[in-house]
Each structure stands twice: as structure tokens, then as C-alpha cells.
C-alpha positions in Angstrom: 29.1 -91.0 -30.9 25.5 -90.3 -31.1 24.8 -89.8 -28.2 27.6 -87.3 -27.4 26.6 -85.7 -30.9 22.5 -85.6 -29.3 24.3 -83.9 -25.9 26.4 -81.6 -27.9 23.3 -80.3 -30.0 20.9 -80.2 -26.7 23.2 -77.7 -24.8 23.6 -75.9 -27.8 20.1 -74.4 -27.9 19.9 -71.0 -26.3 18.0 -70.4 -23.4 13.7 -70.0 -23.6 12.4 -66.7 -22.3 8.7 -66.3 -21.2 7.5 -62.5 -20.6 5.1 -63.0 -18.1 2.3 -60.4 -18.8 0.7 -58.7 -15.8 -2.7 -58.8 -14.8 -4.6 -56.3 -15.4 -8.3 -55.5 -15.3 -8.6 -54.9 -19.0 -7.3 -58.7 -19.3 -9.5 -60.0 -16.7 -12.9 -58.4 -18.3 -12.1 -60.1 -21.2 -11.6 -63.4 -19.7 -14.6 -63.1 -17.3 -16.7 -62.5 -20.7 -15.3 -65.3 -22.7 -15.9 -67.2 -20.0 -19.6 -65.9 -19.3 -20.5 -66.5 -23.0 -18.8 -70.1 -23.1 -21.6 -71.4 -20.2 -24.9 -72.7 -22.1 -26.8 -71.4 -18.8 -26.2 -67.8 -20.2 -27.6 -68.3 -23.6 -30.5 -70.0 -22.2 -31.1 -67.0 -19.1 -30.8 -64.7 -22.1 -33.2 -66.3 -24.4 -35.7 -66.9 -21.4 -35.4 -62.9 -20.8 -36.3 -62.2 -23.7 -39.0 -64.5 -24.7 -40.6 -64.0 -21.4 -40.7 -60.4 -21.7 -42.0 -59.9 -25.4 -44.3 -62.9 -25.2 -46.1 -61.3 -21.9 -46.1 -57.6 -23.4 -47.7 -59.2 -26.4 -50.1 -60.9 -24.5 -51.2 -57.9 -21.9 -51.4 -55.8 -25.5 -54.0 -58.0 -26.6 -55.9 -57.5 -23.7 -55.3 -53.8 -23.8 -56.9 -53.7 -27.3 -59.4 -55.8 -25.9 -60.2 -53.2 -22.8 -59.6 -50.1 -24.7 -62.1 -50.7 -27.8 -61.3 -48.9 -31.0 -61.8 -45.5 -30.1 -59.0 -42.7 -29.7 -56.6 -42.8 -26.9 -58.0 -40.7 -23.9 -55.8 -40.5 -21.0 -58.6 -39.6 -19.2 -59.7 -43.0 -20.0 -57.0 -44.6 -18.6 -55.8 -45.8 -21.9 -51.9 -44.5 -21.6 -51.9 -46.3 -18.0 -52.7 -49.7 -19.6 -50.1 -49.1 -22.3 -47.7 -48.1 -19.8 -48.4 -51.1 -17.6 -47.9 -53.7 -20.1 -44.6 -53.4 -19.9 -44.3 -53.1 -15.8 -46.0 -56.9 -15.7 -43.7 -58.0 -18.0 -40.7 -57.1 -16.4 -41.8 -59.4 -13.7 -41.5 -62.5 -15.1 -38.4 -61.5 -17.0 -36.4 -60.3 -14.0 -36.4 -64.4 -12.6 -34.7 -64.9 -15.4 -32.0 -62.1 -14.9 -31.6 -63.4 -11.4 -31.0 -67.1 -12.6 -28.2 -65.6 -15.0 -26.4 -63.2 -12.0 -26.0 -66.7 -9.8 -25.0 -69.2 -12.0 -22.5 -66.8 -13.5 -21.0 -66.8 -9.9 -21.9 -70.4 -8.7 -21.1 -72.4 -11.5 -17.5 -71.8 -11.2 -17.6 -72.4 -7.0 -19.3 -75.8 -8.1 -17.1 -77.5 -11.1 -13.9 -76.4 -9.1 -12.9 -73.7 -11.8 -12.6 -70.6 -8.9 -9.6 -72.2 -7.9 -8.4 -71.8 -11.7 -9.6 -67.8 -11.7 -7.8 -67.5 -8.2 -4.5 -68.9 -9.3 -4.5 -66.6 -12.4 -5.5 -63.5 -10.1 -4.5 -64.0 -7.1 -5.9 -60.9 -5.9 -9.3 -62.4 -6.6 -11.2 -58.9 -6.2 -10.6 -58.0 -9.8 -12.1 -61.1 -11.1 -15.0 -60.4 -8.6 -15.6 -57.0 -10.0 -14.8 -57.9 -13.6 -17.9 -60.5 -13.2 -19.8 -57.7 -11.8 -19.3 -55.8 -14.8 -19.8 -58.6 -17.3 -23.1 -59.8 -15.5 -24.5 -56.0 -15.3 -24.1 -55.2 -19.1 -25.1 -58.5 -20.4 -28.3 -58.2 -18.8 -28.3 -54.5 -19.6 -27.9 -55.5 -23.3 -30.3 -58.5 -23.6 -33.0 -56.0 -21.5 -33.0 -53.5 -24.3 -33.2 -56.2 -26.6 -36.8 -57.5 -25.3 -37.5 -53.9 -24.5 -37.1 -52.7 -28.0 -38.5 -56.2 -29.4 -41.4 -55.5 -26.9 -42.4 -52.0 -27.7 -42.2 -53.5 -31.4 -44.8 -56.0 -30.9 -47.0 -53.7 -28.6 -47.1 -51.1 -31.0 -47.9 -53.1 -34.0 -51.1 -54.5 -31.4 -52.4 -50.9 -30.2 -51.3 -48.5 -33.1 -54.6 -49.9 -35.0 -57.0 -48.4 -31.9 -54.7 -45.5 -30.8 -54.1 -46.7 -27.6 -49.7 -47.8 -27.9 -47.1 -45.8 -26.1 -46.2 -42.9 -26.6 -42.6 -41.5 -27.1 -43.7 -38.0 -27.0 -44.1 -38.4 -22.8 -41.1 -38.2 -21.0 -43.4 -40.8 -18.4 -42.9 -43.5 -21.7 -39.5 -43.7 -21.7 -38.7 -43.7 -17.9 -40.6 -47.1 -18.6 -39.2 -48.5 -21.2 -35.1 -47.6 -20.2 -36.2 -48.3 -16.4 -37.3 -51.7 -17.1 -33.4 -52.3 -18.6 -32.2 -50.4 -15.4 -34.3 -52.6 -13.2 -33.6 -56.0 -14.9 -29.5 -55.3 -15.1 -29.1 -54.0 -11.9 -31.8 -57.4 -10.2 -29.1 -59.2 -12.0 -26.4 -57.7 -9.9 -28.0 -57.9 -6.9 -28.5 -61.8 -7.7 -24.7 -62.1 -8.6 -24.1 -60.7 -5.4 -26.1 -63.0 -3.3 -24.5 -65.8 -4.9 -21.0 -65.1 -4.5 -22.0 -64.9 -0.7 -23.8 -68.7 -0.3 -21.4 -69.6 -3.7 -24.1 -72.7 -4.2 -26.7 -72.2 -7.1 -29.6 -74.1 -5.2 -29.1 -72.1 -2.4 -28.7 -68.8 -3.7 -31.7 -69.4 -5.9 -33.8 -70.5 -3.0 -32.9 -67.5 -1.4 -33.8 -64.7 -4.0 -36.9 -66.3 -4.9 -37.9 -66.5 -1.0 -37.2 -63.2 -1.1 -39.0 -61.3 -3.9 -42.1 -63.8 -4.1 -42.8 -64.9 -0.7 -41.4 -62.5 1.9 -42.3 -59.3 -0.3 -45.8 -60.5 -1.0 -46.2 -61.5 2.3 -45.0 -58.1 4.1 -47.0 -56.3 2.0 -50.3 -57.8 1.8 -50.6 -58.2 6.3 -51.6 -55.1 7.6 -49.6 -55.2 10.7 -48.1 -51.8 11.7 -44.5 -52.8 12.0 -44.2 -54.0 9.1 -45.5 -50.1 7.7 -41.8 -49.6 8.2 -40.6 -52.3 7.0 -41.8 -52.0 3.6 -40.4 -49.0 1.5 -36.6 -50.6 2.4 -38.1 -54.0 0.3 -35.3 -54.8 -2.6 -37.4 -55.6 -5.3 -40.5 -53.8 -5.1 -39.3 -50.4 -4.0 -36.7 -50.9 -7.0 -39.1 -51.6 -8.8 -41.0 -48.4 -9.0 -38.8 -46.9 -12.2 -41.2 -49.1 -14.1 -44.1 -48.2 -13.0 -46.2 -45.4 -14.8 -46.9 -42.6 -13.0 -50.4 -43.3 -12.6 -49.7 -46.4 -10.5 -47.8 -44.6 -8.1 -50.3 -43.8 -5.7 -49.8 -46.7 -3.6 -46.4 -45.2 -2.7 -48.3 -42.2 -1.3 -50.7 -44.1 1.0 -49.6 -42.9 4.5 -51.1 -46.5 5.9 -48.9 -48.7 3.2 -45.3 -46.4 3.4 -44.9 -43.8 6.0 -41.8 -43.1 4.1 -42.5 -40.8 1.2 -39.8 -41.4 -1.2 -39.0 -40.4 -4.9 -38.7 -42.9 -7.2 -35.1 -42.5 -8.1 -35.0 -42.6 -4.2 -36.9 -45.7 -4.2 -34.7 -47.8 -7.1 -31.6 -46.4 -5.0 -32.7 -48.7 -2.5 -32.2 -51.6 -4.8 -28.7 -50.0 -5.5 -28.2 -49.5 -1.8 -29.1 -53.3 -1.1 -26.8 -54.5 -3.9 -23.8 -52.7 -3.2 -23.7 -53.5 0.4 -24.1 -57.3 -0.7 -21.1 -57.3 -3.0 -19.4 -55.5 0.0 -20.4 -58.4 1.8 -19.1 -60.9 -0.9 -15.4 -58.8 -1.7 -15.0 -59.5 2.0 -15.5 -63.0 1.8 -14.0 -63.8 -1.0 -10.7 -62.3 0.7 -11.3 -64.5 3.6 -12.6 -67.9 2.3 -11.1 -70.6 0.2 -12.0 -71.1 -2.8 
């Protein structure tokens, strides 16, 4: 009687319907960024950014006091180039960081096994490529102007006592500043981009780092004539040139360094050049390989 009664009551219930949303790239973005923000990797990348900017800006400021005395600022002096330039080094340090962040945001999922989990919930697998693209650019882009702004902070509070911090009047000072953010978001990119090609963090770390300390270094400190040419197409360093005050860019006009005279939007669209045709390179490859 029960059981009948039990039978009777099951059949009774009407039908469950699940609306099955459709994918769309708004959705994805969001998920991509939860899921950035959820890795304790980012946090620490982000922290390391920053730190490692300010603390280096506040140490080259010290010397820069140091250096300029407490007279006036003289740009004849060289005073504004040293102001200028503190924030150039730091950007350095800083932008191993950023690369760090762009690949494990990438390889981290290839190596616990969750890409299989992003693929089966778009199957398409491009949009969650771009959506991480997107994610990784403007989380570096944000945390850059962080330190930026928390570096020019510290700097100024240093060299406003001898005259010699930045200044925000020169269209030159804030080329610096915003190009350092530019720079660092878009070496993050490029770093995102190699690692969704090798999709192993070890490997595509080895790989950047071979690239922008040893190989770069190394091309341009041997004066061998080939390698003249060879030179203003470097990632990094030509890229790297929006940071640089315009005093320091007379290195880029020495016909025996670069025979290519570029601009330096011309130079930091290498960079862009280099990093587009990598994620090229890795939306092909994604189509193609398993996960």
C-alpha cells in the first residue's frame, strides 16, 4: 500500500526544466576573473609588483638626493634626467614580476587539469583565451598604476625637500610615469602569451627570462655587425623605450647600435607587434591541441 502510495506521489511531480544559459563573453570575463583572483600566485605577483617597484624608486630617490645636493633643480644639471630615470630602473625589476603573473595565469590551469574544466564549459575555447588576455592585461594595468602612483608618492616626498622630484608640468614626466603601466601590462601579455604556447610554468618562465636577461643583454653588449640589425626588433628593450626619459634616448640614435631609427611609439609597437603574433600563435594552438 505504501509503496504504491510512494509510486503514485513520484509520478505525480511535474517535470524539472533547466534553461541552459548561453555563453557569452560577458559570462566568461567574469569567470576568467573570479578565477584569476581565487589563485594565491596572483596576490603574491601583485604584491611583488608593487613592492618591487616603490621600494627601488625609493631607493634610486635616495641616491638622487644624494647626487643632486640641495640646490635648485637645473636641467642643465641633469637633475630632471635622474628624477626621470628612477622610475625607468624600477620598472625593471617590477616587470619579472608581471611576467611571473601573465604565465601562471595560463599554466596553472594546463598543470592541475582545470583547462579541461574551462574547455567543457566553452567549448569554443578562444573566448576563454581572450577573456584571460583581458583579465591578465588590466590586472597588471591596475596594480602598475598602483606602484606608479605609490612610487611617485614616495619619490616626491624624497626630492621635493632639494627641488630636484618630477615634474608634472613636462609632458616628458608623464609619458614616464603612464608608460611604465603601459609597459608592465602589456610585458604581462606578452608573458601570458608565451605561456599558453609551452602551457608549462617552468618552461615558459625559463623561456622569458632567457629572453629578456640573457639573450637581450647579450645581443646588445657584442659589437658584431649582424647583430646591428638584429637589435631594434628586441621585445623587451625596444618596448621598453616609453619609459625612458627623453634624455636617455640617445642610444637609440647611435647609427653603430640601431641602424633603424625608430620613434618611440614605433619602438613599444614592436613589443605589441611581438605579442600579438604570439597569441596568434597560441589561438592556433589551442584550436589544435588537447587540453
Amino acid at each position: 500500500m505504501s509503496t504504491a502510495t510512494a509510486t503514485a506521489t513520484t509520478g505525480a511531480l511535474p517535470p524539472r526544466t533547466v534553461t541552459a544559459r548561453p555563453v557569452t563573453f560577458g559570462r566568461v570575463l567574469r569567470s576568467e576573473w573570479i578565477k584569476l583572483w581565487s589563485l594565491r600566485s596572483t596576490w603574491w605577483t601583485v604584491v611583488l609588483t608593487v613592492v618591487a617597484f616603490v621600494g627601488l624608486v625609493a631607493a634610486m630617490s635616495g641616491i638622487v638626493r644624494q647626487i643632486g645636493g640641495d640646490g635648485p633643480a637645473d636641467p642643465a644639471t641633469g637633475a630632471e634626467l635622474s628624477a626621470s630615470f628612477v622610475y625607468s630602473i624600477a620598472v625593471q625589476p617590477a616587470s619579472l614580476a608581471a611576467v611571473t603573473l601573465g604565465v601562471l595565469a595560463i599554466t596553472g590551469e594546463y598543470t592541475t587539469g582545470m583547462i579541461r574544466s574551462t574547455f567543457a564549459a566553452v567549448p569554443r575555447r578562444l573566448p576563454a583565451l581572450w577573456a584571460k588576455a583581458v583579465v591578465v592585461f588590466l590586472v597588471m594595468a591596475v596594480t602598475a598604476l598602483v606602484a606608479v602612483a605609490l612610487g611617485y608618492a614616495v619619490s616626491t616626498l624624497i626630492l621635493s625637500g632639494p627641488g630636484l622630484a618630477l615634474d608634472l608640468d613636462l609632458a616628458e614626466s608623464w609619458r614616464v610615469l603612464l608608460g611604465s603601466v603601459l609597459y608592465l601590462a602589456t610585458v604581462a601579455l606578452f608573458a601570458f602569451a608565451i605561456g599558453a604556447i609551452i602551457r608549462h610554468s617552468a618552461g615558459a618562465l625559463a623561456t622569458i627570462f632567457g629572453l629578456l636577461l640573457v639573450v637581450e643583454n647579450v645581443v646588445a653588449a657584442i659589437p658584431w655587425e649582424p647583430l646591428r640589425y638584429v637589435r631594434p626588433f628586441l621585445p623587451a628593450s625596444s618596448g621598453a623605450r616609453i619609459t625612458l626619459p627623453d634624455a636617455a634616448q640617445g642610444i637609440y640614435a647611435n647609427p653603430d647600435a640601431y641602424w633603424l631609427d625608430l620613434s618611440i611609439a614605433e619602438s613599444f609597437g614592436i613589443l605589441v607587434a611581438w605579442t600579438v603574433v604570439l597569441l596568434a600563435i597560441a589561438a592556433v594552438l589551442m584550436r589544435r591541441r588537447d587540453a
